[in-house]
Biopython code that builds the backbone (N, CA, C, O; Angstrom):
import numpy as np
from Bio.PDB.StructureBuilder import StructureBuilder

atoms = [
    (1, "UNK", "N", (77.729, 139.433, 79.204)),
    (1, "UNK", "CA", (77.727, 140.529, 78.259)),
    (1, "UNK", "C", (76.467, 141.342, 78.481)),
    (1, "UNK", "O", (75.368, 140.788, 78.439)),
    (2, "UNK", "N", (76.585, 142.566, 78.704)),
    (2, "UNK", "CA", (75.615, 143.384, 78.887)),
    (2, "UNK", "C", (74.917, 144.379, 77.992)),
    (2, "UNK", "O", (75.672, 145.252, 77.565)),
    (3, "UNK", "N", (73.557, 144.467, 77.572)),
    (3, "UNK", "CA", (73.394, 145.229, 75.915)),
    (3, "UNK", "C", (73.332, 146.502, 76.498)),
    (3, "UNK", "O", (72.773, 146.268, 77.570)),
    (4, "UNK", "N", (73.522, 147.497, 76.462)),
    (4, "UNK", "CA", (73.325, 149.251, 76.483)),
    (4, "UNK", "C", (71.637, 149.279, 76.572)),
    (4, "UNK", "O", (70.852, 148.445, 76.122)),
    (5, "UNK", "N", (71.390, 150.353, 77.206)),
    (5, "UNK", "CA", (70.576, 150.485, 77.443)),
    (5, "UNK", "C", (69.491, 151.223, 76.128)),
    (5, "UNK", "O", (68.285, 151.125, 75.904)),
    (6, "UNK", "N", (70.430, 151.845, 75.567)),
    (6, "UNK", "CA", (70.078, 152.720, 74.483)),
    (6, "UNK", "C", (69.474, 151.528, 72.877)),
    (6, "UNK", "O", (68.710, 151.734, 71.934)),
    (7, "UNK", "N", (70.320, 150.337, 73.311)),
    (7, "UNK", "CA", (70.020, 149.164, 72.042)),
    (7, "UNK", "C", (69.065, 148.623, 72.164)),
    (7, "UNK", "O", (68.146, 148.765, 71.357)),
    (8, "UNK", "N", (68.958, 147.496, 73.668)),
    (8, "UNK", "CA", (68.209, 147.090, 74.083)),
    (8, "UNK", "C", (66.461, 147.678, 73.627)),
    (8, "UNK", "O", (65.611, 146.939, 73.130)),
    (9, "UNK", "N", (66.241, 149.323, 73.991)),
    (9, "UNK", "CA", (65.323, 149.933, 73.551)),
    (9, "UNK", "C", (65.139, 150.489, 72.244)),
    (9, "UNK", "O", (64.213, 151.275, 72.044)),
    (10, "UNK", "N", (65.987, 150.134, 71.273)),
    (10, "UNK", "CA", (65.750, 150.450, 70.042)),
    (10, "UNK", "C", (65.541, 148.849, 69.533)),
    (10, "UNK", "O", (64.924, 148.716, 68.476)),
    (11, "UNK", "N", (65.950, 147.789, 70.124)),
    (11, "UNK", "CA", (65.250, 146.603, 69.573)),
    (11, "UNK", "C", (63.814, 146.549, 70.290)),
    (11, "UNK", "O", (62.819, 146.383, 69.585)),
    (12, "UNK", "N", (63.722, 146.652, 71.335)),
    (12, "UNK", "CA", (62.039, 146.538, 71.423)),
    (12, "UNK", "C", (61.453, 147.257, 70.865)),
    (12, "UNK", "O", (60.403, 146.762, 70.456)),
    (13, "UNK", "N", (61.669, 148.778, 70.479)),
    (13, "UNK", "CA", (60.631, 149.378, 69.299)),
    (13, "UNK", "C", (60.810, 148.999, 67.735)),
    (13, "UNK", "O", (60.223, 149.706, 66.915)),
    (14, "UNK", "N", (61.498, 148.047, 67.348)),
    (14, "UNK", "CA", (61.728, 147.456, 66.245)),
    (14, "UNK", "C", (60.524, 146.424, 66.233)),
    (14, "UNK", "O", (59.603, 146.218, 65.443)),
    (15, "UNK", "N", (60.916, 145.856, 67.445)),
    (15, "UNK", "CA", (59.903, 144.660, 67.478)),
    (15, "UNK", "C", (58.271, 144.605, 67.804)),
    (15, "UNK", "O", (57.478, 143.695, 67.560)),
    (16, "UNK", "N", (58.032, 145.974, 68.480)),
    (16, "UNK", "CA", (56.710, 146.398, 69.335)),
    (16, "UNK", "C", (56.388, 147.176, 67.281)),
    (16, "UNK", "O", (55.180, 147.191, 67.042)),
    (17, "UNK", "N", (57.131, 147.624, 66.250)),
    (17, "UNK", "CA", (56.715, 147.985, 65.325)),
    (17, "UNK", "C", (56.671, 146.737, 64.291)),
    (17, "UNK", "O", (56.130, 146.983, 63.212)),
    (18, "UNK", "N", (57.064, 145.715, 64.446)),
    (18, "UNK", "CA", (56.596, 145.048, 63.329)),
    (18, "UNK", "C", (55.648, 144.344, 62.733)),
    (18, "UNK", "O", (55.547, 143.892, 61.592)),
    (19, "UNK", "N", (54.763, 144.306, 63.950)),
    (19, "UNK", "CA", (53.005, 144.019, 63.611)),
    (19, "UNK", "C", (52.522, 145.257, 62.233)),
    (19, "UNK", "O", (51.931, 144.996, 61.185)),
    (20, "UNK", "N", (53.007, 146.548, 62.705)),
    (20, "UNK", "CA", (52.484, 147.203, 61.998)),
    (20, "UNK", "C", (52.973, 147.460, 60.754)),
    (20, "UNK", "O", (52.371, 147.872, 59.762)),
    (21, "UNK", "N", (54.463, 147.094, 60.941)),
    (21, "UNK", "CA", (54.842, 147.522, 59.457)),
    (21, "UNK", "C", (54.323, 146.139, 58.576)),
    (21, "UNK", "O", (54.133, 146.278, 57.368)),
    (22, "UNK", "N", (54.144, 145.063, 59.095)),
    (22, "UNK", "CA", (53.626, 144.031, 58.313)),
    (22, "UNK", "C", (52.256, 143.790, 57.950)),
    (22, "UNK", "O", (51.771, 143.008, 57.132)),
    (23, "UNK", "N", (51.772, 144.567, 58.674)),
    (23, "UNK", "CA", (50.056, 144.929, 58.423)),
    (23, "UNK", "C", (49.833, 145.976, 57.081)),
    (23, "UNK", "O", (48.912, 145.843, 56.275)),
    (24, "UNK", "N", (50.834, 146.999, 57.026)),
    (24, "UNK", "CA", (51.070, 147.928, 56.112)),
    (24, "UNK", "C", (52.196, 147.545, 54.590)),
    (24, "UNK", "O", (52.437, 148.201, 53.576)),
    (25, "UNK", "N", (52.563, 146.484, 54.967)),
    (25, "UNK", "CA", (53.098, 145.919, 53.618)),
    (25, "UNK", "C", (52.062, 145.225, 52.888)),
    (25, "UNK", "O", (51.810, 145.452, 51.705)),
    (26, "UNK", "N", (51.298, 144.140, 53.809)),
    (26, "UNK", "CA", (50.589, 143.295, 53.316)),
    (26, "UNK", "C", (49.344, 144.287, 52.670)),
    (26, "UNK", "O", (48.679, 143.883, 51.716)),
    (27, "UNK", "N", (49.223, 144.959, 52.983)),
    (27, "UNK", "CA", (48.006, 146.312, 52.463)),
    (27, "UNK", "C", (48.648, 146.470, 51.358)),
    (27, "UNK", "O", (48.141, 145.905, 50.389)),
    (28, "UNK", "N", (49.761, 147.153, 51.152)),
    (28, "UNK", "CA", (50.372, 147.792, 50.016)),
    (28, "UNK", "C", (50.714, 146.487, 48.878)),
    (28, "UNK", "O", (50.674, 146.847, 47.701)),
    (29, "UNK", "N", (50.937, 145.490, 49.045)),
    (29, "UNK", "CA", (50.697, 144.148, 48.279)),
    (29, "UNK", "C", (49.009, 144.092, 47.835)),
    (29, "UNK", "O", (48.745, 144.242, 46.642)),
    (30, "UNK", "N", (48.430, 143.979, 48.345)),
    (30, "UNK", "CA", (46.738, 143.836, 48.117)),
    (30, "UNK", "C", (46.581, 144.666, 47.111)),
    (30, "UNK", "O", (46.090, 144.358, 46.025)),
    (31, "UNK", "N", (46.934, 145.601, 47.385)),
    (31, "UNK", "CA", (46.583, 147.039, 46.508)),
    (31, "UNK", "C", (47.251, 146.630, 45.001)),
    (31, "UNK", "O", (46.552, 146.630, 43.987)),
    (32, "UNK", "N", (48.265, 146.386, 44.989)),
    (32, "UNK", "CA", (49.352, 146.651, 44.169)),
    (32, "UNK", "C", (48.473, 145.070, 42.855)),
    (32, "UNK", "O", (48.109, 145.118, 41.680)),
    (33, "UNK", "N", (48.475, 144.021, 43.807)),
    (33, "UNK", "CA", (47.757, 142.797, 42.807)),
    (33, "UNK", "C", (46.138, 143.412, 42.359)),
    (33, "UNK", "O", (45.551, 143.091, 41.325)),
    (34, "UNK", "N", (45.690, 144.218, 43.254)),
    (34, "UNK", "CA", (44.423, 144.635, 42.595)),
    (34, "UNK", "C", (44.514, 145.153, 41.595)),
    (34, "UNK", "O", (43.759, 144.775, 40.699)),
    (35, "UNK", "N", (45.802, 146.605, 41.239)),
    (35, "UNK", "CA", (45.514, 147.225, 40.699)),
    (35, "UNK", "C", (46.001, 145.982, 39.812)),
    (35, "UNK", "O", (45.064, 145.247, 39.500)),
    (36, "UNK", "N", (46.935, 145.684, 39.458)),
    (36, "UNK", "CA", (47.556, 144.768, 38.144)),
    (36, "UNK", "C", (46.542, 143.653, 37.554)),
    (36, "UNK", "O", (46.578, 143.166, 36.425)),
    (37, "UNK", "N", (45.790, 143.420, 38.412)),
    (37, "UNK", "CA", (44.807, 142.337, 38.016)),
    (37, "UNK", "C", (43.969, 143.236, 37.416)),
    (37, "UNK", "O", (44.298, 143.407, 36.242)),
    (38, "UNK", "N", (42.831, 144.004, 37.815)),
    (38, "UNK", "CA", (42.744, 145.211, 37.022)),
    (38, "UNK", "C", (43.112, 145.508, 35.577)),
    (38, "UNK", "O", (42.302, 145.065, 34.762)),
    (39, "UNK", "N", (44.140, 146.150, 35.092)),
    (39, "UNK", "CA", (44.888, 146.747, 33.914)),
    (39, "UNK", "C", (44.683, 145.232, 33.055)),
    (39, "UNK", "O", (44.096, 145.199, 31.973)),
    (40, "UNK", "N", (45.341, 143.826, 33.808)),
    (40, "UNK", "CA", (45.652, 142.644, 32.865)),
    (40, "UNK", "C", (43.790, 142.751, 32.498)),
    (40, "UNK", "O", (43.382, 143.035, 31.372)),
    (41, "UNK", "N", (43.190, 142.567, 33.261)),
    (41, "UNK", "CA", (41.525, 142.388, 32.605)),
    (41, "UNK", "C", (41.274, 143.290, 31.748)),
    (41, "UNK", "O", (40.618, 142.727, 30.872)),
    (42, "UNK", "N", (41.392, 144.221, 31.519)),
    (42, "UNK", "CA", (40.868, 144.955, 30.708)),
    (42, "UNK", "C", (42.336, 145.359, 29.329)),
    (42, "UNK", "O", (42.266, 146.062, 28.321)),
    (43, "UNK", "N", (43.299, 144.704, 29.793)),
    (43, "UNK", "CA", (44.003, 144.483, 28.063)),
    (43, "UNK", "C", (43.452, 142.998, 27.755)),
    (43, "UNK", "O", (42.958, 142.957, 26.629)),
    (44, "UNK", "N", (43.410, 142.023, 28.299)),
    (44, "UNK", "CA", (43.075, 140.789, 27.847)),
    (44, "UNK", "C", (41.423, 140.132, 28.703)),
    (44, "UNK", "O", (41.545, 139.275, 29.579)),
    (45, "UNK", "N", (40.358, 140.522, 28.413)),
    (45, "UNK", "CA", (39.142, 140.604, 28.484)),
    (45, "UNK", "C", (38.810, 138.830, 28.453)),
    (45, "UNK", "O", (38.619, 137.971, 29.314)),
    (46, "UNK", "N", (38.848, 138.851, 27.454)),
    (46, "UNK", "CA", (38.640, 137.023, 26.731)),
    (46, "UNK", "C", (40.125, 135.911, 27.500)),
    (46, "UNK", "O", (39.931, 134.717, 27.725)),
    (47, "UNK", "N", (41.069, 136.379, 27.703)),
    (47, "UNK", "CA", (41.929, 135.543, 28.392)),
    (47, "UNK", "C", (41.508, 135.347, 29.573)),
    (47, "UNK", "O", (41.614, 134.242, 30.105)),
    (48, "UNK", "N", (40.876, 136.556, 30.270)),
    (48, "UNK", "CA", (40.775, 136.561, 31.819)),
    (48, "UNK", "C", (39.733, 136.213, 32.028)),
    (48, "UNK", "O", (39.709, 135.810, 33.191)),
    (49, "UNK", "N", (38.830, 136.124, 31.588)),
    (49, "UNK", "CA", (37.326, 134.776, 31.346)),
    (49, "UNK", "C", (37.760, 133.524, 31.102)),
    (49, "UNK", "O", (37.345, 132.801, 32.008)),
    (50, "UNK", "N", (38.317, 132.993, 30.415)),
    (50, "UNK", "CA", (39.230, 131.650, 30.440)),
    (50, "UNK", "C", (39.678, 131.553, 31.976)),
    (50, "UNK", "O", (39.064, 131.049, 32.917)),
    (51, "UNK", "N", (40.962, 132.201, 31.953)),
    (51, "UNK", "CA", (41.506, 132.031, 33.489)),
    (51, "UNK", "C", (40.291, 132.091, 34.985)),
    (51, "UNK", "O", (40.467, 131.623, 36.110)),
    (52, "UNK", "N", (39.038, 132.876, 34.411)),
    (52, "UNK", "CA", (38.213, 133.050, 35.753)),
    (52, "UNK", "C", (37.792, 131.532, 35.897)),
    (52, "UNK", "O", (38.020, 130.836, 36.887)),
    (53, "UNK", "N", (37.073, 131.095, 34.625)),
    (53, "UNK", "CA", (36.249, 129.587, 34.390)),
    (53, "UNK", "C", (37.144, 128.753, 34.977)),
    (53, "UNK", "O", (36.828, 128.212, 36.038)),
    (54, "UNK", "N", (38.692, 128.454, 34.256)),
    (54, "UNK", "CA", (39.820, 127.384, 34.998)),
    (54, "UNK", "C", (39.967, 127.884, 37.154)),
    (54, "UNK", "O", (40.087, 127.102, 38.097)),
    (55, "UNK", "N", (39.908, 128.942, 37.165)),
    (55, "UNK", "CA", (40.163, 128.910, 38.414)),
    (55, "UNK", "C", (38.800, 128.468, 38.877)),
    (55, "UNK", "O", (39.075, 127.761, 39.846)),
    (56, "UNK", "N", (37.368, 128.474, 38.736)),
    (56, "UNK", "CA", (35.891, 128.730, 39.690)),
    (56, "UNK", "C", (36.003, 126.980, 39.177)),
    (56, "UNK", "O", (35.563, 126.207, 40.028)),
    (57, "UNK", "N", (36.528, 126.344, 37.921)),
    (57, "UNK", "CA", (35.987, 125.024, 38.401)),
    (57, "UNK", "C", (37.145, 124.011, 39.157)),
    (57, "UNK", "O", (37.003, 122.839, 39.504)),
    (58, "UNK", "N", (38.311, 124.876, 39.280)),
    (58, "UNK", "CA", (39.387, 123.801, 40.231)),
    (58, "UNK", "C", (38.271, 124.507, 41.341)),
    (58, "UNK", "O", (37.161, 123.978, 41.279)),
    (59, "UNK", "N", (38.388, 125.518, 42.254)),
    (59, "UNK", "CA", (37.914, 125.881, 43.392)),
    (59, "UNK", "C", (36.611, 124.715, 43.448)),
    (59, "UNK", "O", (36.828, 123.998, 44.426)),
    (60, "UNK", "N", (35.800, 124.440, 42.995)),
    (60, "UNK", "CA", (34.666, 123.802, 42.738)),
    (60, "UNK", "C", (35.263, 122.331, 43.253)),
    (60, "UNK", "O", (34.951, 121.724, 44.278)),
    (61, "UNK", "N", (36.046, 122.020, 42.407)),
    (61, "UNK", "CA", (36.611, 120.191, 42.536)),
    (61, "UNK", "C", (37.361, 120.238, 43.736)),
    (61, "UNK", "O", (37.265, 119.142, 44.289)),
    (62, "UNK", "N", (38.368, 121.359, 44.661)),
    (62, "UNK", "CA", (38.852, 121.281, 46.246)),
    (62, "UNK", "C", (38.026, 121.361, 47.434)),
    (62, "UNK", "O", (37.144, 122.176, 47.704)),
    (63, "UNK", "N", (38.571, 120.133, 48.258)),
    (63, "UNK", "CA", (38.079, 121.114, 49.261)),
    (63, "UNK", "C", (38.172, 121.790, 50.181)),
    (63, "UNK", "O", (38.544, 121.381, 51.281)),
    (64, "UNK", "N", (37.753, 123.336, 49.840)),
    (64, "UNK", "CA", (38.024, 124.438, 50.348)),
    (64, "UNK", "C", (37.552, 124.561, 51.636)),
    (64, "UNK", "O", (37.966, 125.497, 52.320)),
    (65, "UNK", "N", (36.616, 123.640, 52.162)),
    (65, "UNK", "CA", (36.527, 124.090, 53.514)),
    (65, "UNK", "C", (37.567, 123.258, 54.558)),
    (65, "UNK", "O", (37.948, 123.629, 55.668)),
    (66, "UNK", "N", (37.779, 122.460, 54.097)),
    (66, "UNK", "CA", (39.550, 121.397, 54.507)),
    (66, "UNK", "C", (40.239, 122.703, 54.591)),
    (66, "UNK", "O", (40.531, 123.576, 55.409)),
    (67, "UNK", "N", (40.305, 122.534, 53.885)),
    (67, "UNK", "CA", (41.894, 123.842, 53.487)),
    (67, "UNK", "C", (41.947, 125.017, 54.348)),
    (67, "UNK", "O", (42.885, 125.125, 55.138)),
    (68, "UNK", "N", (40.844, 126.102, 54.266)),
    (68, "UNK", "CA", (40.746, 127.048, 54.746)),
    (68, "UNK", "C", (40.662, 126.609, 56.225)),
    (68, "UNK", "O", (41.204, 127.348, 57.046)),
    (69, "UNK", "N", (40.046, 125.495, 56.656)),
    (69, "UNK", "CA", (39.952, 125.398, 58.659)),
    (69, "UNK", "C", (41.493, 124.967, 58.337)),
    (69, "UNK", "O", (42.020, 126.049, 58.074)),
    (70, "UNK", "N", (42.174, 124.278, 58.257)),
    (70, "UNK", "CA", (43.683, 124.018, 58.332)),
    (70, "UNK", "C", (44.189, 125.101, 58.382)),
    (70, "UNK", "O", (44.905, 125.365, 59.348)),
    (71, "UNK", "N", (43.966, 126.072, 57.341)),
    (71, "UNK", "CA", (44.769, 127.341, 57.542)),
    (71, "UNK", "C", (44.482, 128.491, 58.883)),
    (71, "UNK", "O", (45.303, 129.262, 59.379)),
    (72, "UNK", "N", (43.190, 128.318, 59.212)),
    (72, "UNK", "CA", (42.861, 129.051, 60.579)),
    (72, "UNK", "C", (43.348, 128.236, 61.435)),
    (72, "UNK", "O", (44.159, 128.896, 62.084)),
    (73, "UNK", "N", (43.330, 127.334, 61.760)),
    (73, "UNK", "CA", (44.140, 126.224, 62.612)),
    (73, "UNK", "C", (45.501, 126.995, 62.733)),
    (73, "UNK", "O", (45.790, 127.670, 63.721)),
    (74, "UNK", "N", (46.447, 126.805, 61.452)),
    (74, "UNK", "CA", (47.606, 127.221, 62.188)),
    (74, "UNK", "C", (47.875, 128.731, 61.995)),
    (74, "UNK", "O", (48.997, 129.229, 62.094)),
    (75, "UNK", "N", (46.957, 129.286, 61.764)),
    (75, "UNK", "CA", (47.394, 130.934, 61.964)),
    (75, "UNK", "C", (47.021, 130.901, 63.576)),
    (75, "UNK", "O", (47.794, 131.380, 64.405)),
    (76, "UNK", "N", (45.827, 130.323, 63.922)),
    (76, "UNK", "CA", (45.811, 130.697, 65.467)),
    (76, "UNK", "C", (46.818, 129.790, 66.211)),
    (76, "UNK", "O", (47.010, 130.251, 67.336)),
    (77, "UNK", "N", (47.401, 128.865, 66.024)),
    (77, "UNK", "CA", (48.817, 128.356, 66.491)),
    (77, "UNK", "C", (49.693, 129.293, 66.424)),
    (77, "UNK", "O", (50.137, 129.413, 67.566)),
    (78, "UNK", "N", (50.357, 130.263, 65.514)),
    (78, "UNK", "CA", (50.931, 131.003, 65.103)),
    (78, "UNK", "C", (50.798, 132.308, 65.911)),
    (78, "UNK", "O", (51.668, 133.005, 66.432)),
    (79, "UNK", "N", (49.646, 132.419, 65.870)),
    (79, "UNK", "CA", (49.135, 133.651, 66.547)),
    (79, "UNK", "C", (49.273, 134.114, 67.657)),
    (79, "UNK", "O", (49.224, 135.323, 67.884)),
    (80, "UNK", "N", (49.471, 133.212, 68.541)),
    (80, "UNK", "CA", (49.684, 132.760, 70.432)),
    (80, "UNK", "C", (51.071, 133.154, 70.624)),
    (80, "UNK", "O", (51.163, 134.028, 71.486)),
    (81, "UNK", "N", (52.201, 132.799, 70.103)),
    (81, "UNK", "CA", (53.111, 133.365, 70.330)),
    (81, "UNK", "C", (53.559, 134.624, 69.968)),
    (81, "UNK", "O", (54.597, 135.073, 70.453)),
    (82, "UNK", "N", (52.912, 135.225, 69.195)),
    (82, "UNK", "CA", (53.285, 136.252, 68.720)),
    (82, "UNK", "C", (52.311, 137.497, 69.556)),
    (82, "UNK", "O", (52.569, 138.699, 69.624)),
    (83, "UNK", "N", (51.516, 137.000, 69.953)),
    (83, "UNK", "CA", (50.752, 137.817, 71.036)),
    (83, "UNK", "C", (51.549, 137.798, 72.728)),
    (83, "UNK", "O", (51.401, 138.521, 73.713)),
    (84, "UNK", "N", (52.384, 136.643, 72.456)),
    (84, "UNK", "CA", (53.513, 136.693, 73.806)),
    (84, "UNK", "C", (54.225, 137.668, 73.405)),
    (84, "UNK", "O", (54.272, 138.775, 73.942)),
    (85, "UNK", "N", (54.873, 137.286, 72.355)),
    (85, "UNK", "CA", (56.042, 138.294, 72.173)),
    (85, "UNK", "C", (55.264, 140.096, 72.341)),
    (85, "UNK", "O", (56.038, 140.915, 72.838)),
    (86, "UNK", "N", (54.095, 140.535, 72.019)),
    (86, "UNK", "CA", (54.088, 141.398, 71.582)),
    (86, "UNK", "C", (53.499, 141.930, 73.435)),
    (86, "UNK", "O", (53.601, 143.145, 73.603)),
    (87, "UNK", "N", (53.234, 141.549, 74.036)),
    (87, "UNK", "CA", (52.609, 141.743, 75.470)),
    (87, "UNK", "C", (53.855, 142.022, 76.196)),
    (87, "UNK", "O", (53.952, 142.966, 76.979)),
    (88, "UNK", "N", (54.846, 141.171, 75.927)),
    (88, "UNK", "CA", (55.735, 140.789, 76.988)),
    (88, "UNK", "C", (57.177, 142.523, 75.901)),
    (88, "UNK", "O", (57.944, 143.234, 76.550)),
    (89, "UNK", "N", (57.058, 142.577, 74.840)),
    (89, "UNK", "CA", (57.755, 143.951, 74.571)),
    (89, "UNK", "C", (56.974, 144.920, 75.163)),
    (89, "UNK", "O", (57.670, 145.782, 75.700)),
    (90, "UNK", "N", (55.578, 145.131, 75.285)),
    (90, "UNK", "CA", (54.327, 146.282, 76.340)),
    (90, "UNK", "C", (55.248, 146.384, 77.455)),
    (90, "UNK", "O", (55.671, 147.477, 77.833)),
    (91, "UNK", "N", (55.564, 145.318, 77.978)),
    (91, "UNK", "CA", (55.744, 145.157, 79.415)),
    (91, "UNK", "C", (57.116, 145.482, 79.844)),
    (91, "UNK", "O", (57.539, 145.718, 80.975)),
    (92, "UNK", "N", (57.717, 145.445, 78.721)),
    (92, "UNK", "CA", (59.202, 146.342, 79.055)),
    (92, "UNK", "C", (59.743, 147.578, 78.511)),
    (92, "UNK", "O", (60.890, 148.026, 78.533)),
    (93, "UNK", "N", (58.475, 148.104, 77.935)),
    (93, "UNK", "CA", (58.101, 149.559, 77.351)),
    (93, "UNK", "C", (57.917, 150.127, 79.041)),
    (93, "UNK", "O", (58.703, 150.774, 79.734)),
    (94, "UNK", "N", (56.687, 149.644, 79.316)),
    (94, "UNK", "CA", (55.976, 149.973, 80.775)),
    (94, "UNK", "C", (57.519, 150.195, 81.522)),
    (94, "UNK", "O", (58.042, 151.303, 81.639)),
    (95, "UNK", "N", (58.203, 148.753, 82.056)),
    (95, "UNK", "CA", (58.971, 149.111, 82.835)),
    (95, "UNK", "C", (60.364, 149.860, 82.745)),
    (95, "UNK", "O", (61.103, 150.087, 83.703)),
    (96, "UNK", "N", (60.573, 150.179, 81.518)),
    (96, "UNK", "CA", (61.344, 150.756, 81.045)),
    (96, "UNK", "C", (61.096, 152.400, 81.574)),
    (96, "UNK", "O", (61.735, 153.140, 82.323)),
    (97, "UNK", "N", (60.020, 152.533, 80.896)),
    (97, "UNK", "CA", (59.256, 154.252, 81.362)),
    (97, "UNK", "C", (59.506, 154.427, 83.191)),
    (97, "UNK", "O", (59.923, 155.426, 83.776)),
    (98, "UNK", "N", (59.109, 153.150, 83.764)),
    (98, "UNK", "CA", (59.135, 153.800, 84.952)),
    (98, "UNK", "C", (60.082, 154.366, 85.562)),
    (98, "UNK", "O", (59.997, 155.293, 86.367)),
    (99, "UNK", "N", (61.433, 153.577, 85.027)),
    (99, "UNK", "CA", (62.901, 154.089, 85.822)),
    (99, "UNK", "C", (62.624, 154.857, 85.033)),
    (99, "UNK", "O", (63.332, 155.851, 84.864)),
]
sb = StructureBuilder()
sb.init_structure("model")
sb.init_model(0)
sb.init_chain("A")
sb.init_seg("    ")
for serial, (resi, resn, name, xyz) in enumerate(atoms, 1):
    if name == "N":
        sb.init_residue(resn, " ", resi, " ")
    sb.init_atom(name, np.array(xyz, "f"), 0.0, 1.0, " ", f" {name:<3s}", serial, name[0])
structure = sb.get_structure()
């Protein structure tokens, strides 16, 4: 079975774009909990001092430096292939252009 030539290249720019559209969601998420965290602090002032104290003394009792190298651990596991994938769509952009 043979894909068209015309598909084939509309899935690699799907895929050569989804670093970015996921770089640009995860932005627009950030934003979006800032602002809401934001507005909740300043309607509930005295709740969100409670909630700061319960969160700074769990953070205090974990440990966070466990946790956080585990999590760089497997983002850079994670990371390796997705730097294949994203080299190896370059590379049939490139040879695509040349014919």
């Amino acid at each position: 079975m043979r894909i068209s030539k015309g598909m084939s290249q509309s899935t690699a720019e799907v895929v050569a774009e989804f670093p970015e559209r996921g770089v640009q969601w995860v932005k627009e998420q950030f934003e979006t909990v800032v602002s809401e965290t934001g507005d909740y602090v300043r309607d509930k002032p005295a709740q969100s001092l409670v909630w700061a104290f319960v969160a700074g003394l769990l953070l205090n009792r974990l440990p966070i430096g466990r946790i956080l190298g585990g999590l760089f651990r497997l983002a850079i596991f994670a990371l390796k292939p997705a730097i294949l994938i994203y080299g190896a769509t370059k590379l049939y952009h490139a040879a695509q252009e040349e014919k």
